[in-house]
N, C-alpha and C positions, 0 to 999 in steps of 0.2 A: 681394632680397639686397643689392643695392647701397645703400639706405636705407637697413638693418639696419649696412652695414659704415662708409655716412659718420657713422651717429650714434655708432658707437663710435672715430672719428674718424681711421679709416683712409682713404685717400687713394683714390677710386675713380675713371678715367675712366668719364663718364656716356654717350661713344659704345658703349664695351664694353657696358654696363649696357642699352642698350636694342637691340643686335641680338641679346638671346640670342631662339633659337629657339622658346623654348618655358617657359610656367610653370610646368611641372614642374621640381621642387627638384634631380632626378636630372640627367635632361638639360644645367641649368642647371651643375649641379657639373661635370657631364662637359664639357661646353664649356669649361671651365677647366682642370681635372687628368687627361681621358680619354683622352689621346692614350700614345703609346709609352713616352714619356722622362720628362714629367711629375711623377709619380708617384716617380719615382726619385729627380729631384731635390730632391724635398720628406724622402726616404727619407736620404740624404745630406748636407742641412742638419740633418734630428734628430739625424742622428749624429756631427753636429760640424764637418762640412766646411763650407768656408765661400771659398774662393776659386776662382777659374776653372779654374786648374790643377787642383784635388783635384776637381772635380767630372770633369774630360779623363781624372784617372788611375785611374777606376772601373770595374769589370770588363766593363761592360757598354757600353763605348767610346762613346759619342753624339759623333757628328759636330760639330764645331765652328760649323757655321752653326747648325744646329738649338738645341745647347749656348746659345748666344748670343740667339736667336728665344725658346725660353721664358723667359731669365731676364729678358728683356724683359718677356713677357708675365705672368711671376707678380707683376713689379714693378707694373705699369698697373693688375693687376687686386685689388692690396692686398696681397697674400702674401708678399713678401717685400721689405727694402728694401736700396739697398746702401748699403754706409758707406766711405766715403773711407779708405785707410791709407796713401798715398802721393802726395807731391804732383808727384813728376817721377823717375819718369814718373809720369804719374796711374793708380793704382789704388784697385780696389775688393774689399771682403769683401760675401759676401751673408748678410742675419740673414730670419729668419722672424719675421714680426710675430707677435702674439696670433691673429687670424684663421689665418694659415697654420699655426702649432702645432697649431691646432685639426685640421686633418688627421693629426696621429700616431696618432688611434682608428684612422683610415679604413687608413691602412701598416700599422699593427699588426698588424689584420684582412685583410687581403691576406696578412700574412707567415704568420699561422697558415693559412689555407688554404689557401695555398700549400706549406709545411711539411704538412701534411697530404695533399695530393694529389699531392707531385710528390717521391718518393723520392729519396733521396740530397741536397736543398737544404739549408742551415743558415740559422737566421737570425742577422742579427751582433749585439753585444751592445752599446751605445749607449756610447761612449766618455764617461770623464765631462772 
């Protein structure tokens, strides 16, 4: 996977790259987007969010350290990058590379069967 993502010239640490667990494609994903919040946050940047705050003011409240630890982590591992919008004080917007978009099949398919299984859910509609 790591290969695959410097040859399309995404930026990958090669420590991350070589303590995944296991060769399985599954595994390997989940080692990146399987935890709690993950998945959310990738749910959140498709749908337009894009700074620290909107990510804090999301229903589903992720704790500011954690908040902080993945966006680190999807950065290291290619998925998302940040872009400077402020120089003092220093801020950052977060975009989703190529590679990380590529996960809206994967939200999409969570949201339908989740919408299917868990009455009363709605899914939101992609801000343009």
């Amino acid at each position: 996977m790591a290969e695959a993502r410097r040859k399309r010239g995404a930026v990958v640490d090669p420590e991350a790259a070589a303590e995944r667990r296991s060769a399985c494609p599954v595994a390997c994903a989940l080692d990146v987007v399987g935890d709690r919040w993950t998945l959310l946050l990738i749910r959140d940047l498709l749908m337009g969010k894009k700074r620290y705050g909107d990510f804090l003011a999301s229903s589903e409240k992720i704790p500011t350290n954690i908040l902080a630890e993945r966006l680190r982590r999807l950065e290291r591992e290619g998925l998302i990058r940040r872009v400077p919008y402020s120089e003092h004080p220093p801020r950052h917007e977060y975009e989703l590379t190529p590679e990380g978009r590529e996960l809206g099949g994967a939200v999409a398919a969570l949201a339908t069967w989740g919408n299917k299984h868990f009455p009363g859910t709605t899914r939101v509609v992609r801000r343009a």
